[in-house]
mmCIF file of the N, C-alpha and C atoms, coordinates in Angstrom:
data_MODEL
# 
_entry.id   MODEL 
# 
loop_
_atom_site.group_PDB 
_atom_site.id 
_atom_site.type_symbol 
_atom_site.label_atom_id 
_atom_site.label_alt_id 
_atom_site.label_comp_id 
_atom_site.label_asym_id 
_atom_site.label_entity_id 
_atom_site.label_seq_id 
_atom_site.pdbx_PDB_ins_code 
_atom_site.Cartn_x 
_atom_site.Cartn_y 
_atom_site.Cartn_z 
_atom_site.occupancy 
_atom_site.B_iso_or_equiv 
_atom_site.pdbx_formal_charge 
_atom_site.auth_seq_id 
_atom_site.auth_comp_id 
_atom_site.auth_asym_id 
_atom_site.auth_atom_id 
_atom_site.pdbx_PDB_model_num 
ATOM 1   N N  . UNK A 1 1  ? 53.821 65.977  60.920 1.00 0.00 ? 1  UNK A N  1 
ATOM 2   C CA . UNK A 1 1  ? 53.004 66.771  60.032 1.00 0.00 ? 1  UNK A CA 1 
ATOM 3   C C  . UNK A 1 1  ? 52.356 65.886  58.986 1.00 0.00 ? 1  UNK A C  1 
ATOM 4   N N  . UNK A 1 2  ? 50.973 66.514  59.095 1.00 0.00 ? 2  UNK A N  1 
ATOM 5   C CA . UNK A 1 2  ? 50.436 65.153  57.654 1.00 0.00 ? 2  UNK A CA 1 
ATOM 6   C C  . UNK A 1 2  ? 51.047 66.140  55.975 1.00 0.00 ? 2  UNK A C  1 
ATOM 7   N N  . UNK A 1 3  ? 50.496 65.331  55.254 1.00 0.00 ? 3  UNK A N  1 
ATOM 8   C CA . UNK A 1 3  ? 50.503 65.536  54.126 1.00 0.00 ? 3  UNK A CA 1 
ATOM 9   C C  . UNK A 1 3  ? 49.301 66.504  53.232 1.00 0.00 ? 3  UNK A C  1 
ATOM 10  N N  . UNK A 1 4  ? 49.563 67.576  52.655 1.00 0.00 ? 4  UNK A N  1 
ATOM 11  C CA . UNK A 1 4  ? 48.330 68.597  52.265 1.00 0.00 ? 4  UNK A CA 1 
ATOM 12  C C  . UNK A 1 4  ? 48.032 67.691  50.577 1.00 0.00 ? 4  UNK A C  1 
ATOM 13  N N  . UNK A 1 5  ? 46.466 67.454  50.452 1.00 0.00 ? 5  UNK A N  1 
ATOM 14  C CA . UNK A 1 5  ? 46.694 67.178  48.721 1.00 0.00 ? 5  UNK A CA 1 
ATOM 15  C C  . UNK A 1 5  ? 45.880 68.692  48.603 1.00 0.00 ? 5  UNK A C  1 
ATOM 16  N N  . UNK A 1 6  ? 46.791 68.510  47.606 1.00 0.00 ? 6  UNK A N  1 
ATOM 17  C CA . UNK A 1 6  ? 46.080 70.423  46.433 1.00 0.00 ? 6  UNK A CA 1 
ATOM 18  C C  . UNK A 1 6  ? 45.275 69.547  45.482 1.00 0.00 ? 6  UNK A C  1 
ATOM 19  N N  . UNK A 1 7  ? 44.300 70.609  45.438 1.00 0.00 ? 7  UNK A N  1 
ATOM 20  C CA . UNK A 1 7  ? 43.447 70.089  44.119 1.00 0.00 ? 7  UNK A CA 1 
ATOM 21  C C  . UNK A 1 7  ? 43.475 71.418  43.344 1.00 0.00 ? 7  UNK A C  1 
ATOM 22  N N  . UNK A 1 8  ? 44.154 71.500  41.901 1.00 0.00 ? 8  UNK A N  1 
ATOM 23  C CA . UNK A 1 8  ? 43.657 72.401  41.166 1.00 0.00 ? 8  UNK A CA 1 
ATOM 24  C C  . UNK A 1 8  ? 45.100 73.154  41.587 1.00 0.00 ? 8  UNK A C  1 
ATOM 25  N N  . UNK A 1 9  ? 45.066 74.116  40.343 1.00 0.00 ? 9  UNK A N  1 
ATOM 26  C CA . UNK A 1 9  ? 46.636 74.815  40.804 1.00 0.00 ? 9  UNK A CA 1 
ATOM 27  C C  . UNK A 1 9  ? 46.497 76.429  41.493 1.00 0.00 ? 9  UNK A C  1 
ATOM 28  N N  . UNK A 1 10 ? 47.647 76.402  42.012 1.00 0.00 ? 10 UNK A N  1 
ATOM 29  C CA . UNK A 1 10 ? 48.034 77.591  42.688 1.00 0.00 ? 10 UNK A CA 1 
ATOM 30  C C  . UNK A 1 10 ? 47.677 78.668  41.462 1.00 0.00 ? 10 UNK A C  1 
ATOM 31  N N  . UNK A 1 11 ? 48.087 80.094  42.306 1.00 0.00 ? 11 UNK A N  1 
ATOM 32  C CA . UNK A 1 11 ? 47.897 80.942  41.161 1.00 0.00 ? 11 UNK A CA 1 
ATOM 33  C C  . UNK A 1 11 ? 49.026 81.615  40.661 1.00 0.00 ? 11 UNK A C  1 
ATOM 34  N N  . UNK A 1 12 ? 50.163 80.891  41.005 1.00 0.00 ? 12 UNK A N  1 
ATOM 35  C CA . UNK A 1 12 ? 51.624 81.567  40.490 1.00 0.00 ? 12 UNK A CA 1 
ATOM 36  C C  . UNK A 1 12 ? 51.592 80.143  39.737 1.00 0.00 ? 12 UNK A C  1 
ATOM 37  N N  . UNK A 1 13 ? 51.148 79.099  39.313 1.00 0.00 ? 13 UNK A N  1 
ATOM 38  C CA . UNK A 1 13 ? 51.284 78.210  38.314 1.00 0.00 ? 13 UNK A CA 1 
ATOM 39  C C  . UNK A 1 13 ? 50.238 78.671  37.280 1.00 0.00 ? 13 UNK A C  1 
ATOM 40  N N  . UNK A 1 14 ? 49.026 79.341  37.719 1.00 0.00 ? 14 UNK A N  1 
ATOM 41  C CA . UNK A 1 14 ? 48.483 79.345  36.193 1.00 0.00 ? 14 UNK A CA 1 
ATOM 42  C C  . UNK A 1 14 ? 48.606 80.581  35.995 1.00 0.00 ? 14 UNK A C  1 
ATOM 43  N N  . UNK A 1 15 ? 49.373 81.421  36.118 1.00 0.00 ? 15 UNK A N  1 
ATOM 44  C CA . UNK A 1 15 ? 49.850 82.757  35.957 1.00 0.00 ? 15 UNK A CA 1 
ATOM 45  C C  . UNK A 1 15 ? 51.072 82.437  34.476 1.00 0.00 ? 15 UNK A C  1 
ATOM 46  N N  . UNK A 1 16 ? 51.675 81.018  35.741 1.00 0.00 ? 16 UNK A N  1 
ATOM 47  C CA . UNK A 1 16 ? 53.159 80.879  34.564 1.00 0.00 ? 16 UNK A CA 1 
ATOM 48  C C  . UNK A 1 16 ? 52.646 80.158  33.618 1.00 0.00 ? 16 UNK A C  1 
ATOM 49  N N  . UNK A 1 17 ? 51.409 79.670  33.357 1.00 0.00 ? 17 UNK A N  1 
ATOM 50  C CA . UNK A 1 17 ? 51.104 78.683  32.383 1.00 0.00 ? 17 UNK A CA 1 
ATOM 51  C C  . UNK A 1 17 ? 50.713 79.309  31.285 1.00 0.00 ? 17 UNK A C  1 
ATOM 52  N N  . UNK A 1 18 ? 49.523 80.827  31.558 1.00 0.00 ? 18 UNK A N  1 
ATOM 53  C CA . UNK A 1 18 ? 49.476 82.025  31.039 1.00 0.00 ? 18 UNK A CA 1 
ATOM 54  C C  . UNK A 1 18 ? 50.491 82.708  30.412 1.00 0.00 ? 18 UNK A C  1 
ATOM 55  N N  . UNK A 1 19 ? 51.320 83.046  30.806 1.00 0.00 ? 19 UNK A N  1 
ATOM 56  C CA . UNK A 1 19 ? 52.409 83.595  30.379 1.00 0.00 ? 19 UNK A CA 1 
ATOM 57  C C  . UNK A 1 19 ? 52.911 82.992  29.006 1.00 0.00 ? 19 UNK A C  1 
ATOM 58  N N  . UNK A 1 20 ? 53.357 81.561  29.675 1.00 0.00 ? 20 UNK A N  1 
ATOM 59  C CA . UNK A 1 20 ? 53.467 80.333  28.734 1.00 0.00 ? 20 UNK A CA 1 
ATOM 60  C C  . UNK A 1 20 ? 52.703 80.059  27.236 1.00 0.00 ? 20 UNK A C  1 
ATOM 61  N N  . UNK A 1 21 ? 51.367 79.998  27.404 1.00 0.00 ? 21 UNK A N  1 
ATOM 62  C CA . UNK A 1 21 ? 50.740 80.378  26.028 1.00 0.00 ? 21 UNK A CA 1 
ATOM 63  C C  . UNK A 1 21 ? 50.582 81.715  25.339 1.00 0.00 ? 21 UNK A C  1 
ATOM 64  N N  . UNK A 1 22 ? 50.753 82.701  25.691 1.00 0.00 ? 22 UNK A N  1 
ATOM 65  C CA . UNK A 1 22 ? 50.989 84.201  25.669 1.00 0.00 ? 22 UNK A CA 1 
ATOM 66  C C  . UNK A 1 22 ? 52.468 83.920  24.869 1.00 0.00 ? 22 UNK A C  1 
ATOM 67  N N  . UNK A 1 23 ? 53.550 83.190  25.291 1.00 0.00 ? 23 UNK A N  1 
ATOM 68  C CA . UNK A 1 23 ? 54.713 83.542  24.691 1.00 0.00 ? 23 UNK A CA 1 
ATOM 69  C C  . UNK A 1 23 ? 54.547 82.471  23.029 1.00 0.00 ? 23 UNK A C  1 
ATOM 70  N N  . UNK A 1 24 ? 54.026 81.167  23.570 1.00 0.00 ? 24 UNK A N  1 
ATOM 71  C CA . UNK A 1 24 ? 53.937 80.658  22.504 1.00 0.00 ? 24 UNK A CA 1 
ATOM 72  C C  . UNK A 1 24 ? 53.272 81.326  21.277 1.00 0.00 ? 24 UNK A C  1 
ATOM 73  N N  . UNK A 1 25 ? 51.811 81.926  21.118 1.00 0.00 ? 25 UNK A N  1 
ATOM 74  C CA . UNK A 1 25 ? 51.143 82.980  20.392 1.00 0.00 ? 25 UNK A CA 1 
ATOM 75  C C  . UNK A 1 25 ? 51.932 83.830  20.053 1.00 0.00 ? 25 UNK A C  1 
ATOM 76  N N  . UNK A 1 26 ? 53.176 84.518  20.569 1.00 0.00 ? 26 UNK A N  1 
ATOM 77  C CA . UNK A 1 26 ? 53.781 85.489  20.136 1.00 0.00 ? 26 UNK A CA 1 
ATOM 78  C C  . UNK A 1 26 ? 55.071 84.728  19.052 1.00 0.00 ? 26 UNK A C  1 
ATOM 79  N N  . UNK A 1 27 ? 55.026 84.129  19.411 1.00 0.00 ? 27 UNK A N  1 
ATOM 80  C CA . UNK A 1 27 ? 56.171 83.082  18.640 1.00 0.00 ? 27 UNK A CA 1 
ATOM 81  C C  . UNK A 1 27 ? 55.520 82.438  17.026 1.00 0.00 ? 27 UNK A C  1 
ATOM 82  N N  . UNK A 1 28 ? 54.260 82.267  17.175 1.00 0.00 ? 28 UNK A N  1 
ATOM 83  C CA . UNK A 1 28 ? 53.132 81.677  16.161 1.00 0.00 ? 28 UNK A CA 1 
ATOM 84  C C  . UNK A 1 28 ? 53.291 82.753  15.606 1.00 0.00 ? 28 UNK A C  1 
ATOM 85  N N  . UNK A 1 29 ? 52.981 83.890  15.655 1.00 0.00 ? 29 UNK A N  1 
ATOM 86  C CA . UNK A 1 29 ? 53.135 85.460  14.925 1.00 0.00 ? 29 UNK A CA 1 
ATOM 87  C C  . UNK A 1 29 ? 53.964 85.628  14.332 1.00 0.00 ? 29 UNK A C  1 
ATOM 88  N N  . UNK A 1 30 ? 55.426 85.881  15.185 1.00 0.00 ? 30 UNK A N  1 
ATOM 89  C CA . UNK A 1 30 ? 56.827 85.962  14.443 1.00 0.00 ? 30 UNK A CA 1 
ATOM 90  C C  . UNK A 1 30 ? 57.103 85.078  13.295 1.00 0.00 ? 30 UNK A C  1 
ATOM 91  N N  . UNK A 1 31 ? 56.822 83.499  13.695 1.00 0.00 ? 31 UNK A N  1 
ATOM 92  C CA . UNK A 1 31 ? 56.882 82.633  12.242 1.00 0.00 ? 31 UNK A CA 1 
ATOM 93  C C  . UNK A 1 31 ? 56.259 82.808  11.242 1.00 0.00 ? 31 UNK A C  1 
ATOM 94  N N  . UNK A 1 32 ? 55.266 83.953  11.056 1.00 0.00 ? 32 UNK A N  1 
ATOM 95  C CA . UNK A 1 32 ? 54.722 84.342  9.857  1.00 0.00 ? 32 UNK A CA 1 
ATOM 96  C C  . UNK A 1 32 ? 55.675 84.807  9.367  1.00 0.00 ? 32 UNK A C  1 
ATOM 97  N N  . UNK A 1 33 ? 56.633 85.609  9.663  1.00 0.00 ? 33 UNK A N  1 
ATOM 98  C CA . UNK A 1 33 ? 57.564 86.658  9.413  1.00 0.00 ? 33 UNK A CA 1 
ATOM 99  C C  . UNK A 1 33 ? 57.409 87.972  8.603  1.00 0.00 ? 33 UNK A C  1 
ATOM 100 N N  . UNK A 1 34 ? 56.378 88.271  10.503 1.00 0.00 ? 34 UNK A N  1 
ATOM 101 C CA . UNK A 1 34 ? 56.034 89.964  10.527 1.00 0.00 ? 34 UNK A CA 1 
ATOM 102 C C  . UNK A 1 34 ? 56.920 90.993  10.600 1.00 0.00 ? 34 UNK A C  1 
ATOM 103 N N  . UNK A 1 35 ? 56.709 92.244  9.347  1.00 0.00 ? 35 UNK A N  1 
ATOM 104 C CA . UNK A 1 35 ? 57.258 93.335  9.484  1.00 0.00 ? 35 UNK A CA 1 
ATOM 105 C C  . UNK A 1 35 ? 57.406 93.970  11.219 1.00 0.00 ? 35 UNK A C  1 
ATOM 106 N N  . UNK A 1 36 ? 58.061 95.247  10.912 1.00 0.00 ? 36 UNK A N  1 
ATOM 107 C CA . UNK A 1 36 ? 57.765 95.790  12.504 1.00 0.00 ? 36 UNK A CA 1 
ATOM 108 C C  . UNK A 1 36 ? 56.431 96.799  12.379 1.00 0.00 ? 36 UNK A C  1 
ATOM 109 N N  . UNK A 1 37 ? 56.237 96.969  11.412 1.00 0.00 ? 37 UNK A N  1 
ATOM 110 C CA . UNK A 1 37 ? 54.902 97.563  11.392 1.00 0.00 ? 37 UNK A CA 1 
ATOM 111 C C  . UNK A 1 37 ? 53.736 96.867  11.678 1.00 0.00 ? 37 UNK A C  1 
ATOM 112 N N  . UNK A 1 38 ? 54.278 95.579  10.991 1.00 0.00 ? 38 UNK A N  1 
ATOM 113 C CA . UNK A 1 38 ? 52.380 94.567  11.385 1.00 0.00 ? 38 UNK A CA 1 
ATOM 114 C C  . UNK A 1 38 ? 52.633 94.166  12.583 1.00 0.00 ? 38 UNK A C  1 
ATOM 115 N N  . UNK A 1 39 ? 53.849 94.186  13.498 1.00 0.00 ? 39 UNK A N  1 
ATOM 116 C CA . UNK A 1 39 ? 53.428 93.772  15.217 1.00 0.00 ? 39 UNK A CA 1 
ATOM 117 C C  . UNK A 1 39 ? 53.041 95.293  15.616 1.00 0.00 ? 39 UNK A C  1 
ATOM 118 N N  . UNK A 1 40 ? 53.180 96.430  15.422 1.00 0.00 ? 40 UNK A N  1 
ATOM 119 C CA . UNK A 1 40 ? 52.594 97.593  16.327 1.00 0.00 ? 40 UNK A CA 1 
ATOM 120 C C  . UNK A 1 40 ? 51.485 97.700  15.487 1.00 0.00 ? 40 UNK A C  1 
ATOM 121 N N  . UNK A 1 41 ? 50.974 96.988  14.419 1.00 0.00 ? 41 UNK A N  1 
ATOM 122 C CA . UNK A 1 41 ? 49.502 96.963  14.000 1.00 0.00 ? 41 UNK A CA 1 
ATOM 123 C C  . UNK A 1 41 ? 48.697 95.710  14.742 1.00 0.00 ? 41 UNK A C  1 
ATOM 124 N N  . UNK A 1 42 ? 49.452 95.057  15.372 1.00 0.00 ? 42 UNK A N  1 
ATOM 125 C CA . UNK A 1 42 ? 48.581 93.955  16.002 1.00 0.00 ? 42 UNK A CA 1 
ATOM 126 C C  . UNK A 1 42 ? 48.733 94.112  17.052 1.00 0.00 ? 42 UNK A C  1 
ATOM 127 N N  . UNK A 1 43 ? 49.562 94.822  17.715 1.00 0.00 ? 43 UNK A N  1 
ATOM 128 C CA . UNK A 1 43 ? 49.807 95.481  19.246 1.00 0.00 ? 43 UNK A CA 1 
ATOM 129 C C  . UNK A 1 43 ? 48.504 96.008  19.258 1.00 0.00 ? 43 UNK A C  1 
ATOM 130 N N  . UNK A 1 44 ? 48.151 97.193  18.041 1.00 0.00 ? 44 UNK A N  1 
ATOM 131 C CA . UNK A 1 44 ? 46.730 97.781  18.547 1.00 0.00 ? 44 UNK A CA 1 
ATOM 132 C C  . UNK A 1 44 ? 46.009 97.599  18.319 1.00 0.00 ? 44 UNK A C  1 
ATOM 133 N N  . UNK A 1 45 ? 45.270 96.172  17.595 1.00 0.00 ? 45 UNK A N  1 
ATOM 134 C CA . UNK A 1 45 ? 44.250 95.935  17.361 1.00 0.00 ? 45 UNK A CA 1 
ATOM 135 C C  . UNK A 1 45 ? 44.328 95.163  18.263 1.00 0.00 ? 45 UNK A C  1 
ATOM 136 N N  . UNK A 1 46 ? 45.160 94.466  18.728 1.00 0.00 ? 46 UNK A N  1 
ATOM 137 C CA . UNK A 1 46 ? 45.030 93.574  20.274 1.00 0.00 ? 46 UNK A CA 1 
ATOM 138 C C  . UNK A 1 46 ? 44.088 94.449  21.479 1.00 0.00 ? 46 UNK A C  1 
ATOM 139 N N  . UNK A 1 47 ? 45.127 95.550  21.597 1.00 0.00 ? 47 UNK A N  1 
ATOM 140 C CA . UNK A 1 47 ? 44.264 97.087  22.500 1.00 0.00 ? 47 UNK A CA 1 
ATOM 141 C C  . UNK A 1 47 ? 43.266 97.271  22.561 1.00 0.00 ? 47 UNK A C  1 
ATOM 142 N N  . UNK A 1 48 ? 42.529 96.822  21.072 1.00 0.00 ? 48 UNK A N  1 
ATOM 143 C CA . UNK A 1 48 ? 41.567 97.536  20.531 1.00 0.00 ? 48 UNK A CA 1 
ATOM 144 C C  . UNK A 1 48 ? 40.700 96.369  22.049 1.00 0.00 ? 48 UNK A C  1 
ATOM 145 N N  . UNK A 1 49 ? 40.941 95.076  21.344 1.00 0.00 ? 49 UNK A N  1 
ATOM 146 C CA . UNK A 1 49 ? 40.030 93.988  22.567 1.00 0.00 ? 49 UNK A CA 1 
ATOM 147 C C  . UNK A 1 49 ? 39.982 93.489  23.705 1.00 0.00 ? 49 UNK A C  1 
ATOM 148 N N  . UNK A 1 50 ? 40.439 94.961  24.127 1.00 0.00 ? 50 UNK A N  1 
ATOM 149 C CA . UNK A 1 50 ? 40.754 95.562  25.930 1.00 0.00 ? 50 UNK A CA 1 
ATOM 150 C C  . UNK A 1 50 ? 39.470 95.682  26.727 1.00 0.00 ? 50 UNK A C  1 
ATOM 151 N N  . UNK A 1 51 ? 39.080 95.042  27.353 1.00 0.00 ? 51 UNK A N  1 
ATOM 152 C CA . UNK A 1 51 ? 37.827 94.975  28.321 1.00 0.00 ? 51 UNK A CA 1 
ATOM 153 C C  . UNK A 1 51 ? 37.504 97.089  28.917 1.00 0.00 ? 51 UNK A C  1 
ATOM 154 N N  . UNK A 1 52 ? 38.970 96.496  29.707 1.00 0.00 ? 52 UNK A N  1 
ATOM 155 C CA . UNK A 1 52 ? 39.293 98.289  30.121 1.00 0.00 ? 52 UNK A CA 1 
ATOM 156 C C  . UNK A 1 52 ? 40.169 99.461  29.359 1.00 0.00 ? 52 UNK A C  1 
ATOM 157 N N  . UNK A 1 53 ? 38.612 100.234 29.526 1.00 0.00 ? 53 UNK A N  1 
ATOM 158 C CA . UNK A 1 53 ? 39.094 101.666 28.607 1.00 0.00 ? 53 UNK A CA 1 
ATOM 159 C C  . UNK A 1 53 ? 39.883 101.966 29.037 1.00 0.00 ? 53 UNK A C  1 
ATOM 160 N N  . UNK A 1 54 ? 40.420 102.018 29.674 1.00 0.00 ? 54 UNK A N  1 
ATOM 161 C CA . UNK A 1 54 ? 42.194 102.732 30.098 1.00 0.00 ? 54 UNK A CA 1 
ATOM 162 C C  . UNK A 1 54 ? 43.209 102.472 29.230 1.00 0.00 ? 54 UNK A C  1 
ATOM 163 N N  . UNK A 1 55 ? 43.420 101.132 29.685 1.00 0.00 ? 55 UNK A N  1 
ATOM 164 C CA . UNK A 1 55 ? 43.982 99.980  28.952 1.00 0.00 ? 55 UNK A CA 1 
ATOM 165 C C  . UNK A 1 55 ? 44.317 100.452 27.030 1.00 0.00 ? 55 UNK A C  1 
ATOM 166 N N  . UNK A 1 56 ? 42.974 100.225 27.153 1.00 0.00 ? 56 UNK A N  1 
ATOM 167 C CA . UNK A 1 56 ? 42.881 99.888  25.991 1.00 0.00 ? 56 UNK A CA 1 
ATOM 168 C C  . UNK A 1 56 ? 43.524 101.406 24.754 1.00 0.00 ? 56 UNK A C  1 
ATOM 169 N N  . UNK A 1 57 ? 42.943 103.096 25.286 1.00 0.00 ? 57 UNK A N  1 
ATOM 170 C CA . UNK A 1 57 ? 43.363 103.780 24.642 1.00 0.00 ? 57 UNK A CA 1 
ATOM 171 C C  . UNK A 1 57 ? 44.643 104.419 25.182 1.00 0.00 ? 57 UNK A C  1 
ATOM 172 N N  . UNK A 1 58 ? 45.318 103.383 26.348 1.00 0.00 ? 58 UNK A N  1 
ATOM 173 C CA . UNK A 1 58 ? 46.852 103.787 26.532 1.00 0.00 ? 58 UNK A CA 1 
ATOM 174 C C  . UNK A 1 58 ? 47.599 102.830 25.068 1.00 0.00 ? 58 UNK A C  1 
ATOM 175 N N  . UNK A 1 59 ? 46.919 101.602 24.736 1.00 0.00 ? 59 UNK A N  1 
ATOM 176 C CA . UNK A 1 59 ? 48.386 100.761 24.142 1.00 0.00 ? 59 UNK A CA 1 
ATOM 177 C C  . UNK A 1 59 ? 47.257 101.541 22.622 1.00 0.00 ? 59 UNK A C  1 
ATOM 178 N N  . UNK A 1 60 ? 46.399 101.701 22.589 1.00 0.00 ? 60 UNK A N  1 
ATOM 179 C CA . UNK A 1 60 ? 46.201 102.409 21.027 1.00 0.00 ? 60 UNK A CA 1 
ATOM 180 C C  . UNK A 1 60 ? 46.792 103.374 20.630 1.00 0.00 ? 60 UNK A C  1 
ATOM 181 N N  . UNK A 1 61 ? 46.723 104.627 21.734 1.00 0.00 ? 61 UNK A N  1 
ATOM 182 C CA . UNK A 1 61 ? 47.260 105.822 21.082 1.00 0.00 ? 61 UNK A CA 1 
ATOM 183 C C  . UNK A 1 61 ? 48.779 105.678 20.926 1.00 0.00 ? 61 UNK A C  1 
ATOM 184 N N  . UNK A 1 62 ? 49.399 104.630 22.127 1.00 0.00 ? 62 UNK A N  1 
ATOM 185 C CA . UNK A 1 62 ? 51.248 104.487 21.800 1.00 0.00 ? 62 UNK A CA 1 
ATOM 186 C C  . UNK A 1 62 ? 51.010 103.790 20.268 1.00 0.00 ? 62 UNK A C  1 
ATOM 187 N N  . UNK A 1 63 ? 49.846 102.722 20.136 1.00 0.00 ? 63 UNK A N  1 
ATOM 188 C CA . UNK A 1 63 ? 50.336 102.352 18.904 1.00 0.00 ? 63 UNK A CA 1 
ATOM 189 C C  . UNK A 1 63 ? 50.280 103.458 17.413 1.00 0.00 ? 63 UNK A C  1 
ATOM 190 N N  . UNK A 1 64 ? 49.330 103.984 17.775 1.00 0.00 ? 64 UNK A N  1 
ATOM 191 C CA . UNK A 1 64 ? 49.187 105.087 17.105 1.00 0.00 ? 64 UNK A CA 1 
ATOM 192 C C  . UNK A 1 64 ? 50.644 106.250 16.744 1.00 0.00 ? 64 UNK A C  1 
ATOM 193 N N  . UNK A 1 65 ? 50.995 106.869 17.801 1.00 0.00 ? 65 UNK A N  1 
ATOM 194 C CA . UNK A 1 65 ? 52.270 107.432 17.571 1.00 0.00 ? 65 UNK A CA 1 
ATOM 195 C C  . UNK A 1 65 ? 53.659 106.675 17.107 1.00 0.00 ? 65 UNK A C  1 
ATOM 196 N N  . UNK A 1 66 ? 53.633 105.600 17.349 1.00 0.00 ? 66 UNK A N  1 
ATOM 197 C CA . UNK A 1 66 ? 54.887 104.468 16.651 1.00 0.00 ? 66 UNK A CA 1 
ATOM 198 C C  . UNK A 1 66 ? 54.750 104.715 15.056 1.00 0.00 ? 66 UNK A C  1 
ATOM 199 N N  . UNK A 1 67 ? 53.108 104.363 14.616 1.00 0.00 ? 67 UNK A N  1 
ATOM 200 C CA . UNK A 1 67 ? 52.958 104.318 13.492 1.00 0.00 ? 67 UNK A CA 1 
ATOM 201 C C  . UNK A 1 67 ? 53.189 105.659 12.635 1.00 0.00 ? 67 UNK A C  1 
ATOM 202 N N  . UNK A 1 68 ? 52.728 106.535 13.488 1.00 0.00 ? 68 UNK A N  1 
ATOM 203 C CA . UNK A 1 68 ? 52.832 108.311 13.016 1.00 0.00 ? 68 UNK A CA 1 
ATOM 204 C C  . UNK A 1 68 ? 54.209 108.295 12.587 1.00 0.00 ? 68 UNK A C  1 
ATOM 205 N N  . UNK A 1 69 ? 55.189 107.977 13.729 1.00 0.00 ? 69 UNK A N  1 
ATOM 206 C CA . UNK A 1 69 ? 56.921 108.110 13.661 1.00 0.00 ? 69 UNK A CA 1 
ATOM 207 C C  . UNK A 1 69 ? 56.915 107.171 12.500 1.00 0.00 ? 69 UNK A C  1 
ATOM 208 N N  . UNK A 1 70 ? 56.966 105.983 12.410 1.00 0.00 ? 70 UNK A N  1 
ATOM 209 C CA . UNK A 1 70 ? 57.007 105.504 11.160 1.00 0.00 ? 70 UNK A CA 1 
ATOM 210 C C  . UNK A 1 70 ? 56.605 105.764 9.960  1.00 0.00 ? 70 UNK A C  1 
ATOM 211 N N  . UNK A 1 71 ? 55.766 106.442 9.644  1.00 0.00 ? 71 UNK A N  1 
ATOM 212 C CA . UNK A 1 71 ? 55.041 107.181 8.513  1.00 0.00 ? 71 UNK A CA 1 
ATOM 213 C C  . UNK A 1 71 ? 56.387 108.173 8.482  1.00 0.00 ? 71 UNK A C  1 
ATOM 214 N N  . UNK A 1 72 ? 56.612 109.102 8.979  1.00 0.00 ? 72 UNK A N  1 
ATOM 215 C CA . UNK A 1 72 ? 57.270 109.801 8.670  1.00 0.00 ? 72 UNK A CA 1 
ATOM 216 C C  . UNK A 1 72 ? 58.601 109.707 8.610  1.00 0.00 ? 72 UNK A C  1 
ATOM 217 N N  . UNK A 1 73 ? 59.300 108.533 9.125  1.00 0.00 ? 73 UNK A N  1 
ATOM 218 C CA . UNK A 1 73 ? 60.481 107.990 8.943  1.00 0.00 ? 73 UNK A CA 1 
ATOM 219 C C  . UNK A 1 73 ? 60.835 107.626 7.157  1.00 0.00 ? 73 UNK A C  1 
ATOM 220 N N  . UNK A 1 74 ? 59.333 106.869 6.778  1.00 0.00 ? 74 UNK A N  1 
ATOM 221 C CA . UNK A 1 74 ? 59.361 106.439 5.656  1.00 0.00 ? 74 UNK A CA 1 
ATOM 222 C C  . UNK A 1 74 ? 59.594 107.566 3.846  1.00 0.00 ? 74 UNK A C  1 
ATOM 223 N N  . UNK A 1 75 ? 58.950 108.920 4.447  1.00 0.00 ? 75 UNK A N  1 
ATOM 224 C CA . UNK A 1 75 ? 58.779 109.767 3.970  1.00 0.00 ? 75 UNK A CA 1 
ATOM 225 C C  . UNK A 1 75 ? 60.174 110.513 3.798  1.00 0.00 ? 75 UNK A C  1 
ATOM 226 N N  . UNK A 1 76 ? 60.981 110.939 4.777  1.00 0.00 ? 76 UNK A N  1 
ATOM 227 C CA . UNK A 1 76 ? 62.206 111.480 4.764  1.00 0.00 ? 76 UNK A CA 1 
ATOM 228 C C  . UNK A 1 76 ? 63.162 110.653 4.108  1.00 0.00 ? 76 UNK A C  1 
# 
């Protein structure tokens, strides 16, 4: 059998490489040392810069009701 050269990566490597800067960014966030309110406020303004409308007013309106429950958590 010869030898295959790859040029350029597979797509389960730049999936994990994705992932990879995705976790780092989330880590850059936390070291601010965000409330739990400002990550479900950046959960939905993230939403907000959702290509797809689906997408986008499924993670708004959850962010939306987190925040509702929290409002009223705060209140009682």
């Amino acid at each position: 059998m010869s030898d295959i050269e790859r040029y350029g990566k597979t797509a389960s490597e730049s999936g994990a490489e994705e992932m990879f800067q995705a976790r780092q960014i989330v880590s850059t966030i936390l070291d601010f040392g965000v409330t739990q309110e400002q990550i479900v406020r950046i959960v939905k303004l993230l939403g907000l810069e959702l290509v797809d409308r689906d997408s986008m007013l499924s993670i708004v309106n959850a962010a939306k009701k987190i925040e509702e429950g929290s409002s009223s958590k705060i209140i009682s």
